[in-house]
DRENFI-620810 format. One record per residue: residue number from 1; chain; residue in three letters; y, z, x of N, C-alpha, C in turn. Coordinates in pm, 1 decimal. Atoms other than C-alpha are relative to their C-alpha. Layout:
node num: NUM&chaine: A&residu: ALA&n_yy: Y&n_zz: Z&n_xx: X&ca_yy: Y&ca_zz: Z&ca_xx: X&c_yy: Y&c_zz: Z&c_xx: X
...
//
This chain:
node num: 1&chaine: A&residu: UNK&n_yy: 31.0&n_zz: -19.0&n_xx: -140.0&ca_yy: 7633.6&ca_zz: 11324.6&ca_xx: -13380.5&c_yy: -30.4&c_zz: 147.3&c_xx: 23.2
node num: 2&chaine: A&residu: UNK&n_yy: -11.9&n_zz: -123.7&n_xx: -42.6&ca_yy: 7495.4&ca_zz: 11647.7&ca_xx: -13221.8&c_yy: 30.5&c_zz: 35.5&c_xx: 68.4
node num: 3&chaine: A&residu: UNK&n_yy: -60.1&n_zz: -38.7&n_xx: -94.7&ca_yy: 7651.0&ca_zz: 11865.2&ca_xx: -13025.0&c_yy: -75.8&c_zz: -46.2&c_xx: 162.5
node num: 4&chaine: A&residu: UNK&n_yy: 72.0&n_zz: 42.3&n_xx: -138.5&ca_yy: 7398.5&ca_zz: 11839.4&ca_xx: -12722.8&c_yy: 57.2&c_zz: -179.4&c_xx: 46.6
node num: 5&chaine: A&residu: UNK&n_yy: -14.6&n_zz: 166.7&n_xx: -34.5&ca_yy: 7472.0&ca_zz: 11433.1&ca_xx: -12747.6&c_yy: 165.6&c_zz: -11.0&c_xx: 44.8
node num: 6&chaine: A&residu: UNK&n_yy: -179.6&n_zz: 58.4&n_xx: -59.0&ca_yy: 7883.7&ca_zz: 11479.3&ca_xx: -12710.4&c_yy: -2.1&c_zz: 81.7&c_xx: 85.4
node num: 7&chaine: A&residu: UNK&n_yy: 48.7&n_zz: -56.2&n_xx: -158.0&ca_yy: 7762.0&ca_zz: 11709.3&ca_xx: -12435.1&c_yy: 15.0&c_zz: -106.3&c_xx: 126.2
node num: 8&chaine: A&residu: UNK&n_yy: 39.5&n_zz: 117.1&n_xx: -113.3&ca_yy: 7599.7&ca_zz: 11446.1&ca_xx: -12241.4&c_yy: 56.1&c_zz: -132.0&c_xx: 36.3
node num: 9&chaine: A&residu: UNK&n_yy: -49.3&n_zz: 78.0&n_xx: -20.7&ca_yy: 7813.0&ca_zz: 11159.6&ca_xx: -12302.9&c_yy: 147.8&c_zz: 75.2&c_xx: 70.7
node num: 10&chaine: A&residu: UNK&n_yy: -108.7&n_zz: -58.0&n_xx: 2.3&ca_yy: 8115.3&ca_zz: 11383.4&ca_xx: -12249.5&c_yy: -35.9&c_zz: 6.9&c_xx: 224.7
node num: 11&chaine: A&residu: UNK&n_yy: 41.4&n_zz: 4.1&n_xx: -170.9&ca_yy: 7926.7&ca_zz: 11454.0&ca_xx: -11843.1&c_yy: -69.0&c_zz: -130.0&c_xx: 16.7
node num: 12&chaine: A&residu: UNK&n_yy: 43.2&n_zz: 159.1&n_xx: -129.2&ca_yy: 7825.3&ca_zz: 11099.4&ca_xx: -11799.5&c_yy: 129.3&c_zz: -107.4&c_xx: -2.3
node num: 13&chaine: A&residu: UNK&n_yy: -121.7&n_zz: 23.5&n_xx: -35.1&ca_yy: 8194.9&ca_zz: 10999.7&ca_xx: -11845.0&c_yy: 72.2&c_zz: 21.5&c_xx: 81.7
node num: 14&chaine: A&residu: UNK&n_yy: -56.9&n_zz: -98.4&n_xx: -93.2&ca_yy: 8270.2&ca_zz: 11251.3&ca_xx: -11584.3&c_yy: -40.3&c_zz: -45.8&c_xx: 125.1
node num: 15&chaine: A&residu: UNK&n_yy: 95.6&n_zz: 53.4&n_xx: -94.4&ca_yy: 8016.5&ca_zz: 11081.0&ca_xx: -11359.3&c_yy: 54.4&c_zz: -114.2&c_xx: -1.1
node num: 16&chaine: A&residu: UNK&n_yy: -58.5&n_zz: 133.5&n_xx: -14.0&ca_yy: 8113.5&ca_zz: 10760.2&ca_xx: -11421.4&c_yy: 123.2&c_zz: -20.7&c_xx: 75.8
node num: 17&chaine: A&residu: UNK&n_yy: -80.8&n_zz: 33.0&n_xx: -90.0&ca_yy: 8451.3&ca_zz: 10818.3&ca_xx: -11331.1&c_yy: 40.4&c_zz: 37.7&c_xx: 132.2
node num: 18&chaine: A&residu: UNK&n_yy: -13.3&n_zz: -19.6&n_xx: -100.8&ca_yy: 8423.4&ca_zz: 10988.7&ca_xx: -11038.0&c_yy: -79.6&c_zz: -76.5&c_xx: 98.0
node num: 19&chaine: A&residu: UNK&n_yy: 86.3&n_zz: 126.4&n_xx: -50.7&ca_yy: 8195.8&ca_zz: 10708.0&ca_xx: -10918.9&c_yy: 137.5&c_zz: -93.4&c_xx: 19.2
node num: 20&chaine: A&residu: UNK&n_yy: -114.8&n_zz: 48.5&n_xx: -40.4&ca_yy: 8496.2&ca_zz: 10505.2&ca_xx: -10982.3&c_yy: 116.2&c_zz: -0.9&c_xx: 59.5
node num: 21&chaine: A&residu: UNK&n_yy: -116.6&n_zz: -67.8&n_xx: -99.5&ca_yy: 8715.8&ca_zz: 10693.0&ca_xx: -10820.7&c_yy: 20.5&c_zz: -2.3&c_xx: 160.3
node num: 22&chaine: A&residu: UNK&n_yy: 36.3&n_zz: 0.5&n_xx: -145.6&ca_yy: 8511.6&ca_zz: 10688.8&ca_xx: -10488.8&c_yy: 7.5&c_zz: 184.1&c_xx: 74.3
node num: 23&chaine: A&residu: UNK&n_yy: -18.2&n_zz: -157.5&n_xx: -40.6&ca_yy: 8522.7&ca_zz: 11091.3&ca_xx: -10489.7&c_yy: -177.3&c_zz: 48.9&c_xx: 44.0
node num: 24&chaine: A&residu: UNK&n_yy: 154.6&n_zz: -56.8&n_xx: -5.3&ca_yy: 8194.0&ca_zz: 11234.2&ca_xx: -10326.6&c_yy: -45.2&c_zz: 154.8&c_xx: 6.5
node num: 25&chaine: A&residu: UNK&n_yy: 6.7&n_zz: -146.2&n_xx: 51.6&ca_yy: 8062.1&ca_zz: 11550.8&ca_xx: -10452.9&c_yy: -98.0&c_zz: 88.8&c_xx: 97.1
node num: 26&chaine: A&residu: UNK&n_yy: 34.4&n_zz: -18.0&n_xx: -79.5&ca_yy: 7846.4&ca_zz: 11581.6&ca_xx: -10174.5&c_yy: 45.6&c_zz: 125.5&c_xx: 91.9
node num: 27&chaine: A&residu: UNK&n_yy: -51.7&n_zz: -132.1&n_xx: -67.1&ca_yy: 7874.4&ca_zz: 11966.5&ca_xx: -10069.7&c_yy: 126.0&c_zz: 61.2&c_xx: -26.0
node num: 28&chaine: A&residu: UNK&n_yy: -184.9&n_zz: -14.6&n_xx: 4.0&ca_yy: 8200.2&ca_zz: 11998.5&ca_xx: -10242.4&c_yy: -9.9&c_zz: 92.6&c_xx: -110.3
node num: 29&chaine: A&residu: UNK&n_yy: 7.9&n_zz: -100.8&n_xx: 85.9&ca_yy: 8248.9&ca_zz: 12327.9&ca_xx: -10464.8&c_yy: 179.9&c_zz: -79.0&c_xx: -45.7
node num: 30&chaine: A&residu: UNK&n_yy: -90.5&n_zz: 71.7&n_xx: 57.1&ca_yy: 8512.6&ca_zz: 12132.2&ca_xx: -10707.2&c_yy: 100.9&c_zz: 73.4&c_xx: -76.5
node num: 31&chaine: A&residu: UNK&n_yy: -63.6&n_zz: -129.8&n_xx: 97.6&ca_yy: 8684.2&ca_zz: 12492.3&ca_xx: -10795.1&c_yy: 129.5&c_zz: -66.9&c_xx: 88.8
node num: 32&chaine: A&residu: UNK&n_yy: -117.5&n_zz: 37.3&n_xx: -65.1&ca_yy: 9059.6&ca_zz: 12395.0&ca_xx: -10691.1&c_yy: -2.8&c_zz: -105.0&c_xx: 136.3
node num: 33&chaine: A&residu: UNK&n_yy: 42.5&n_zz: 120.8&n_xx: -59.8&ca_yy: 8952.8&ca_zz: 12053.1&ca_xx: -10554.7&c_yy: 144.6&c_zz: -112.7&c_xx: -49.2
node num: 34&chaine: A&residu: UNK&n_yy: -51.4&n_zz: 135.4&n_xx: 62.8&ca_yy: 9178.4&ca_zz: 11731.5&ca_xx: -10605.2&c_yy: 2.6&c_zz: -106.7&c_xx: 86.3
node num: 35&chaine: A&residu: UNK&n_yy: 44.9&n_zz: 94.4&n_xx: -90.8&ca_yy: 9223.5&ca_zz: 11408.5&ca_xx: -10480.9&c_yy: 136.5&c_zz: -26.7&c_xx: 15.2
node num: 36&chaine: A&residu: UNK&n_yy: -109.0&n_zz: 33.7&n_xx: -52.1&ca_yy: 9495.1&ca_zz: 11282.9&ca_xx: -10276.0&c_yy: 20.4&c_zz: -141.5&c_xx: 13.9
node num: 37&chaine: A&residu: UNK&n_yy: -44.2&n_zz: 119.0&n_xx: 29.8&ca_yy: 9685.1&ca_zz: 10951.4&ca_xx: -10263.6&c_yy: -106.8&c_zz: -115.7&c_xx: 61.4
node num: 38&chaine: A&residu: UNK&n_yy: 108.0&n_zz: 103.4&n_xx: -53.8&ca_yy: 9436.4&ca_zz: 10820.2&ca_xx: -10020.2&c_yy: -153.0&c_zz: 52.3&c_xx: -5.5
node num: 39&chaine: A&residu: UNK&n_yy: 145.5&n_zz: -9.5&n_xx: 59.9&ca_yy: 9115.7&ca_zz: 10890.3&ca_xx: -10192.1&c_yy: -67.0&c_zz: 126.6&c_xx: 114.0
node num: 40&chaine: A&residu: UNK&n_yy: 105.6&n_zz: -70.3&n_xx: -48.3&ca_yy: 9022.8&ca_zz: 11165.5&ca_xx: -10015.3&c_yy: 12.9&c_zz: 188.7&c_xx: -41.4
node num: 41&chaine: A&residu: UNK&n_yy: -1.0&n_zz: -131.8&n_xx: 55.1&ca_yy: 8937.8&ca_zz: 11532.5&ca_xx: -10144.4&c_yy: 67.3&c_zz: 144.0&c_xx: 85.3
node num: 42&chaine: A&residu: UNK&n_yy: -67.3&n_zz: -179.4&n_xx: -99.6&ca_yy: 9163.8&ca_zz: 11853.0&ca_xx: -10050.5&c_yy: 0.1&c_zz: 111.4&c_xx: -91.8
node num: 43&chaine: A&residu: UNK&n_yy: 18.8&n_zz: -144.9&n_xx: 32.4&ca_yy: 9155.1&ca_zz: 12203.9&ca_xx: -10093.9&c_yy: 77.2&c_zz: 69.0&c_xx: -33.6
node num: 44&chaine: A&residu: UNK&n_yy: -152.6&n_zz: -100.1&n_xx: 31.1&ca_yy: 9453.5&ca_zz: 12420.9&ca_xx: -10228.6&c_yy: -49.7&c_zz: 135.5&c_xx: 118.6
node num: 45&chaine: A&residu: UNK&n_yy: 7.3&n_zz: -159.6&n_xx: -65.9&ca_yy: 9513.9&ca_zz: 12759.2&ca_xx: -9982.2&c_yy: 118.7&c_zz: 18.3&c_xx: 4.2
node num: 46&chaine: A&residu: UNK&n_yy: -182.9&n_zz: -100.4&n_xx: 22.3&ca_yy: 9809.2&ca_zz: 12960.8&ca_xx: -10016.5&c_yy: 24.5&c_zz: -19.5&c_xx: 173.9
node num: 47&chaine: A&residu: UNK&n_yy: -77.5&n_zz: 14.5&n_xx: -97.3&ca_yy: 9861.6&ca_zz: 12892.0&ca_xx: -9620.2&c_yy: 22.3&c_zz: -160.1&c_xx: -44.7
node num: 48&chaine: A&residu: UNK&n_yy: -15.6&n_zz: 147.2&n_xx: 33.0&ca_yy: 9857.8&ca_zz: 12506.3&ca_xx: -9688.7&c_yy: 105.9&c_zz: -11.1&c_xx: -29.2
node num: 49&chaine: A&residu: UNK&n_yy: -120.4&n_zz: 45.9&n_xx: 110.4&ca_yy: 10108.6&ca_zz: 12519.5&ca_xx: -9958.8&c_yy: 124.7&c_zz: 83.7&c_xx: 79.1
node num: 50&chaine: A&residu: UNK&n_yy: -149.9&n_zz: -26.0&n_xx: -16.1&ca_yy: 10347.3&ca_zz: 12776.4&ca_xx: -9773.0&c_yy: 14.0&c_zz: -84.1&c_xx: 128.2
node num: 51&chaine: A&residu: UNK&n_yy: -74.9&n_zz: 98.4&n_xx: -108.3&ca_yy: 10361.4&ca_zz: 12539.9&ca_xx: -9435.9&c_yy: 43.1&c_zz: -134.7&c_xx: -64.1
node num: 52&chaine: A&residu: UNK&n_yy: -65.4&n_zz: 191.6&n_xx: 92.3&ca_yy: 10397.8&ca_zz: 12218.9&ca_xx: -9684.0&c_yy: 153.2&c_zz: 55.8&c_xx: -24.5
node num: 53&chaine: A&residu: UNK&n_yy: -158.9&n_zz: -44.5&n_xx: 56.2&ca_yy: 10722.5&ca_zz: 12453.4&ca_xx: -9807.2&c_yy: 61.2&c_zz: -31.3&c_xx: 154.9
node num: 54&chaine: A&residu: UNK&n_yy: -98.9&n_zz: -36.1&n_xx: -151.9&ca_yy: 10837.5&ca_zz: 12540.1&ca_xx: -9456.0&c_yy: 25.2&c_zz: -118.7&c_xx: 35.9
node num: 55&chaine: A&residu: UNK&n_yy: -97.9&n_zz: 148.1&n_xx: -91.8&ca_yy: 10844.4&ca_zz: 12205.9&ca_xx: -9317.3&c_yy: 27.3&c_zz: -56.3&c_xx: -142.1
node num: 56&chaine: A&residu: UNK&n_yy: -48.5&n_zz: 44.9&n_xx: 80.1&ca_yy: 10941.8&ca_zz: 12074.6&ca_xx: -9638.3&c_yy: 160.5&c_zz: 19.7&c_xx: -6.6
node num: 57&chaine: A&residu: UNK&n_yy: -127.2&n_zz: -5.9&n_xx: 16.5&ca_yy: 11223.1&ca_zz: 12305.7&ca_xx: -9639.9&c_yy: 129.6&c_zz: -48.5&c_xx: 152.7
node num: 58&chaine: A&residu: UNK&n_yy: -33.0&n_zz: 31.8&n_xx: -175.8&ca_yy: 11294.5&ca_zz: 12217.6&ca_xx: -9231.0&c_yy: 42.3&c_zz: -96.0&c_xx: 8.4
node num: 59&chaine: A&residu: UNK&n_yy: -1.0&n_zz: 108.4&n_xx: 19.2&ca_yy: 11258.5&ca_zz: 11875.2&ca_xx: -9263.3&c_yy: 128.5&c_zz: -80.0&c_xx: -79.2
node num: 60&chaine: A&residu: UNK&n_yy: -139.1&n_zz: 21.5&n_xx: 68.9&ca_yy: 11499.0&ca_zz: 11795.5&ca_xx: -9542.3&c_yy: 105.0&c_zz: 71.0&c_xx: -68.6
node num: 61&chaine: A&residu: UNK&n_yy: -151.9&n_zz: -28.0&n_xx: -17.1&ca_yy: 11730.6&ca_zz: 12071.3&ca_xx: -9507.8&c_yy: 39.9&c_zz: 56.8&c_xx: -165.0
node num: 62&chaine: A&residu: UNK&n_yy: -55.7&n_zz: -69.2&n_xx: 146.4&ca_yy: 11667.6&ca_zz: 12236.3&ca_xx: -9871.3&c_yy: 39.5&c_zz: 140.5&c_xx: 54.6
node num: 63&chaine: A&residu: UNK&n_yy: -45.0&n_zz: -149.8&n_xx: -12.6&ca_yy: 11801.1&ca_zz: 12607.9&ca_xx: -9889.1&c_yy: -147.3&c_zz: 70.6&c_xx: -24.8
node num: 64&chaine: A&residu: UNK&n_yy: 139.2&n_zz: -136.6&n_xx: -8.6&ca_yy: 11523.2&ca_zz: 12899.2&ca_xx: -9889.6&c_yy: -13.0&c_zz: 15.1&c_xx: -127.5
node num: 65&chaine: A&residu: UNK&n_yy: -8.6&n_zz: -66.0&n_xx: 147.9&ca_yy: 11646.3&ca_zz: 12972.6&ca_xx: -10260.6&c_yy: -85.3&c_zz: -81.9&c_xx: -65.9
node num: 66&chaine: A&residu: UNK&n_yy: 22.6&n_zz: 106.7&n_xx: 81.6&ca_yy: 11529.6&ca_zz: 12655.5&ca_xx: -10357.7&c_yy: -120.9&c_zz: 50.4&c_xx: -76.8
node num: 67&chaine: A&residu: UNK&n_yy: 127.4&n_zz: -14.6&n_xx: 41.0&ca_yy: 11165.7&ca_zz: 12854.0&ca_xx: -10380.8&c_yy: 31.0&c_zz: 81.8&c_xx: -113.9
node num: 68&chaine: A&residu: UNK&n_yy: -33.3&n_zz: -72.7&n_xx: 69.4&ca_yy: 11356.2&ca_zz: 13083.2&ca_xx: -10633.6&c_yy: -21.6&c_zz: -45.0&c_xx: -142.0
node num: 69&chaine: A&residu: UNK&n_yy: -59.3&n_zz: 88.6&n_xx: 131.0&ca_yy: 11466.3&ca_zz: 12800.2&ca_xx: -10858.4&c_yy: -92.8&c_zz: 23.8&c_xx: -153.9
node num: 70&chaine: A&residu: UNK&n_yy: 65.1&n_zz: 0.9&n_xx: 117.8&ca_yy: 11287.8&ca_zz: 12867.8&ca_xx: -11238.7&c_yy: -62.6&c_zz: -118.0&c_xx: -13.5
node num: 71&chaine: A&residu: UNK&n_yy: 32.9&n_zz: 157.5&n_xx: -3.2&ca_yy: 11241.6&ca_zz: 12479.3&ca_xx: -11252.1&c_yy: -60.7&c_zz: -7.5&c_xx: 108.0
node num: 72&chaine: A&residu: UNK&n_yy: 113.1&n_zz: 101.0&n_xx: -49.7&ca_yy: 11040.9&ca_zz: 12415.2&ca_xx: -10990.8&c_yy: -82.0&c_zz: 120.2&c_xx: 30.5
node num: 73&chaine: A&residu: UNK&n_yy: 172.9&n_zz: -24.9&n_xx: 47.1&ca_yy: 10780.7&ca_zz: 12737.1&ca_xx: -11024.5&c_yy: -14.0&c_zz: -29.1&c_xx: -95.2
node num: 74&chaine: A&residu: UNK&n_yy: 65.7&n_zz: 27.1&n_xx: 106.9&ca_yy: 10777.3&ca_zz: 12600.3&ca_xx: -11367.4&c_yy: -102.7&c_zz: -96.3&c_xx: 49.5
node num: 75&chaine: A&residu: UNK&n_yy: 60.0&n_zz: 99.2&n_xx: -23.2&ca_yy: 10692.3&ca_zz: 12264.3&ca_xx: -11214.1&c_yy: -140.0&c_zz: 80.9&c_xx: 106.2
node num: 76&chaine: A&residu: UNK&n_yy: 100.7&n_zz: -35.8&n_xx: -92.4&ca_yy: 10456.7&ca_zz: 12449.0&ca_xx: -10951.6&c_yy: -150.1&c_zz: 57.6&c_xx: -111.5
node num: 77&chaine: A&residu: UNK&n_yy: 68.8&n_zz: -68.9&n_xx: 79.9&ca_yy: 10313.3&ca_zz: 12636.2&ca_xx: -11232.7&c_yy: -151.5&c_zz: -141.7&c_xx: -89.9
node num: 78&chaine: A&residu: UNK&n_yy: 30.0&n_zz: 133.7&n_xx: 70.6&ca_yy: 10262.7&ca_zz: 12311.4&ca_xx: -11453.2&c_yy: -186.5&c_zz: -34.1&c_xx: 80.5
node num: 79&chaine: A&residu: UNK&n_yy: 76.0&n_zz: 81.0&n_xx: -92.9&ca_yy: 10057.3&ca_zz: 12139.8&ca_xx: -11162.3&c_yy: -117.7&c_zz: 117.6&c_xx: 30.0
node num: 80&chaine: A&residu: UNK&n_yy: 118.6&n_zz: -87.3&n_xx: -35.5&ca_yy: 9856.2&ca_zz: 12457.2&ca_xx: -11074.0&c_yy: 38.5&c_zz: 157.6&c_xx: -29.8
node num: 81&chaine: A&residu: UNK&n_yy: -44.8&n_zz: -121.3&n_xx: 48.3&ca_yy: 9903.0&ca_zz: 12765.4&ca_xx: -11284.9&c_yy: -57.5&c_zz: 193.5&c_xx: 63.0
node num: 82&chaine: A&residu: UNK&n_yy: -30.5&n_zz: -137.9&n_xx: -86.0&ca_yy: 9751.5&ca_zz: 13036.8&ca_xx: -11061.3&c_yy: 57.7&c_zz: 11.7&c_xx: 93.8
node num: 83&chaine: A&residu: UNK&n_yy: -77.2&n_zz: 26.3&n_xx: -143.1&ca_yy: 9947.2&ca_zz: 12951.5&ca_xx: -10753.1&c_yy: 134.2&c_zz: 113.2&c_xx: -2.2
node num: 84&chaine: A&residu: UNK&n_yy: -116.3&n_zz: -106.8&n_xx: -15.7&ca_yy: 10217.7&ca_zz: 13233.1&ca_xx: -10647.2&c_yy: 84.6&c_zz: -72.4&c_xx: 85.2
node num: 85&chaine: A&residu: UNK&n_yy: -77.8&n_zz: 82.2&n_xx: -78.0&ca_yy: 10510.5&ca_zz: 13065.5&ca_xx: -10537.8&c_yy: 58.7&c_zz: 84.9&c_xx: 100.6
node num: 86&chaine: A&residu: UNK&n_yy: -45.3&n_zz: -126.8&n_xx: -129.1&ca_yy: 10622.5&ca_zz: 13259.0&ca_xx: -10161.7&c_yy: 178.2&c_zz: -16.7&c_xx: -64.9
node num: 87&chaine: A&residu: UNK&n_yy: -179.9&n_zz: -73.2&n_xx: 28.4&ca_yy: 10961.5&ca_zz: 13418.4&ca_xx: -10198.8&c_yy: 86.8&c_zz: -90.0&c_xx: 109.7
node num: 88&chaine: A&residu: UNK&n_yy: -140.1&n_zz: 22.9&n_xx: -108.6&ca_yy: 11312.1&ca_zz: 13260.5&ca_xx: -10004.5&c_yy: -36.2&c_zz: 86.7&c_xx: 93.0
node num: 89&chaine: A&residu: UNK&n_yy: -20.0&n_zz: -77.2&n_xx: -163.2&ca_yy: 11283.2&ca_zz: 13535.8&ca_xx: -9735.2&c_yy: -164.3&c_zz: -44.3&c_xx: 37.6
node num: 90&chaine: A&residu: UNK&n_yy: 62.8&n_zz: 13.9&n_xx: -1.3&ca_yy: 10920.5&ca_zz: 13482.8&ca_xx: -9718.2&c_yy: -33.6&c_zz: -158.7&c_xx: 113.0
node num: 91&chaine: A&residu: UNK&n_yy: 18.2&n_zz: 131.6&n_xx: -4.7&ca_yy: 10942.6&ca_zz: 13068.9&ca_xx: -9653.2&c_yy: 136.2&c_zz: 32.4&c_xx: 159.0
node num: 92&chaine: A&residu: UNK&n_yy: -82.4&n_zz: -51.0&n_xx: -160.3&ca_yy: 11239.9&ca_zz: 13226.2&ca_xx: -9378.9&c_yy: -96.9&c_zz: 35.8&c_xx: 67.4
node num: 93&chaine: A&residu: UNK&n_yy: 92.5&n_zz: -81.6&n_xx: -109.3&ca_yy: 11004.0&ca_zz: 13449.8&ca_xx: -9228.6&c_yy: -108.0&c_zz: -164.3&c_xx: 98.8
node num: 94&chaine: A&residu: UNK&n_yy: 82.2&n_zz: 91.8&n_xx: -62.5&ca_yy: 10748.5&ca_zz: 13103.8&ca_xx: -9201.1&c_yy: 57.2&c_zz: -89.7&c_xx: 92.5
node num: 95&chaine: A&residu: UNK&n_yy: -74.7&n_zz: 95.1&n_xx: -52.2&ca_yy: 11002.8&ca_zz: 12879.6&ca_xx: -9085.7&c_yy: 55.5&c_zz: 90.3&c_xx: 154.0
node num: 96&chaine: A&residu: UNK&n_yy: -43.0&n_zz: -63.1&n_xx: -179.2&ca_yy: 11103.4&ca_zz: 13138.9&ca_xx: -8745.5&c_yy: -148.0&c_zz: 13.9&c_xx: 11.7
node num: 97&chaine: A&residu: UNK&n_yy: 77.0&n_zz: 32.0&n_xx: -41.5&ca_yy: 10761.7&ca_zz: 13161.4&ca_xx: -8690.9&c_yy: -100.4&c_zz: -113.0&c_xx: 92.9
node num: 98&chaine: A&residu: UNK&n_yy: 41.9&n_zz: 117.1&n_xx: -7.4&ca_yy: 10702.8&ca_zz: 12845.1&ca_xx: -8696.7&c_yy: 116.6&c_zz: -61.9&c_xx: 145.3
node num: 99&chaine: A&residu: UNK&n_yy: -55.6&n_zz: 16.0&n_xx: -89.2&ca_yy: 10952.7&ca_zz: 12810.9&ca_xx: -8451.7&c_yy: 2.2&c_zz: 29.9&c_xx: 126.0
node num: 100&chaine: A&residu: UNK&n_yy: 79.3&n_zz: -76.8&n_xx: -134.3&ca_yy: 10893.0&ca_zz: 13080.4&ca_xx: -8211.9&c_yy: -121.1&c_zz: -39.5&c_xx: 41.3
node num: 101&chaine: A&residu: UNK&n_yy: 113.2&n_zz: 30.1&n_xx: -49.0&ca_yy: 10556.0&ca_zz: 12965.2&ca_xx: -8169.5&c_yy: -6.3&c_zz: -147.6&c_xx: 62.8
node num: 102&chaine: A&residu: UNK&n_yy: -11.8&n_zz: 142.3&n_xx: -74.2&ca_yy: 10650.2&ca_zz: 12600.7&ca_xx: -8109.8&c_yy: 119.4&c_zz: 23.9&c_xx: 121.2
node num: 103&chaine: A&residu: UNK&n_yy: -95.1&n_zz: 10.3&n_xx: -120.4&ca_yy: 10943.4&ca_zz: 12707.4&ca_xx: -7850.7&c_yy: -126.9&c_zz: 14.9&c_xx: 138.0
node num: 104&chaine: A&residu: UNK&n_yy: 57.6&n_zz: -64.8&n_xx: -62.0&ca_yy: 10657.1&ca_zz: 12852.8&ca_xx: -7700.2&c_yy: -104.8&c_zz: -89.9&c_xx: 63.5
node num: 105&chaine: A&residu: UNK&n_yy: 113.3&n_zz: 105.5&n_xx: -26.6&ca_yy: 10442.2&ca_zz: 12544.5&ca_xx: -7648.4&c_yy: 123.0&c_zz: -108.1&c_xx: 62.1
node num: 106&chaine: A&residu: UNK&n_yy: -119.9&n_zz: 59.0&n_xx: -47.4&ca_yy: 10763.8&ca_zz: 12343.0&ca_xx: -7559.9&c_yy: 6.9&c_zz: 69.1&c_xx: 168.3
node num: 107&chaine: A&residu: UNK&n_yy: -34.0&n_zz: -59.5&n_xx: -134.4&ca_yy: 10871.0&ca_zz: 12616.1&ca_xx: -7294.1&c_yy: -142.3&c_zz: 13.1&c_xx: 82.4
node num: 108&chaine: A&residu: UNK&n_yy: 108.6&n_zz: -12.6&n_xx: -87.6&ca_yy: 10480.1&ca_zz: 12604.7&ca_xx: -7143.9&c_yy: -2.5&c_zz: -173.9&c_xx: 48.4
node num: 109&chaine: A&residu: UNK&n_yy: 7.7&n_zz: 125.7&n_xx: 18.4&ca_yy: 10464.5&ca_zz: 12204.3&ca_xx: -7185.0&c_yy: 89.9&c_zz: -25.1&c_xx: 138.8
node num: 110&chaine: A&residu: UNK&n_yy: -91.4&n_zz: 44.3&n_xx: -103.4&ca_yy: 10788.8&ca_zz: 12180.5&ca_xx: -6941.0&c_yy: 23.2&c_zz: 118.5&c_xx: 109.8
node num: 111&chaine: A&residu: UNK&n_yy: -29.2&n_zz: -64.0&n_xx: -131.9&ca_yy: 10763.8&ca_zz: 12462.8&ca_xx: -6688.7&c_yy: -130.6&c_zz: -65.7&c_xx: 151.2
node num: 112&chaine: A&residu: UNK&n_yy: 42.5&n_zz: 92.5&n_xx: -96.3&ca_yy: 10638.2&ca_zz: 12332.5&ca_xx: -6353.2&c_yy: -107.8&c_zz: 81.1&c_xx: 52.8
//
């Protein structure tokens, strides 16, 4: 076989399965692209991932350190190896933010 030929079968495998997949490439720069549970294409951004932490950590009440832990930037690493995992005070800082700004829509919502 020549190289050019495990080329081309190698990108019409690639085609194929993203046909099967139902992924459309349609305007989509596929640099830190993936697909999500319900077939549809998202974007990695370092704000994304630190509000997924914040309410992650809000929500169910993990500790701040947790972002410290060795084991899970390994696991962060694993899954997407340029990603900078935000610091414990950092994922604090998001989480009062995130607060102050919603008291703030709360306290406009209910004044008369």
């Amino acid at each position: 076989m020549q190289t050019a030929q495990g080329t081309k079968n190698l990108n019409q495998g690639v085609k194929e399965c993203i046909q099967r997949r139902g992924i459309s490439t349609q305007g989509l720069d596929a640099t830190g692209a993936q697909q999500t549970l319900s077939n549809s294409v998202s974007k990695y951004t370092p704000q994304a991932h630190r509000a997924l932490i914040a309410m992650r950590c809000a929500v169910n009440k993990h500790p701040f350190n947790f972002m410290a832990d060795p084991l899970y930037i390994e696991e962060v690493k694993l899954l997407r190896p340029d990603v900078i995992v935000p610091s414990p005070r950092t994922v604090s800082c998001d989480i009062n933010e995130i607060y102050v700004e919603g008291s703030k829509n709360v306290k406009e919502y209910f004044s008369v």
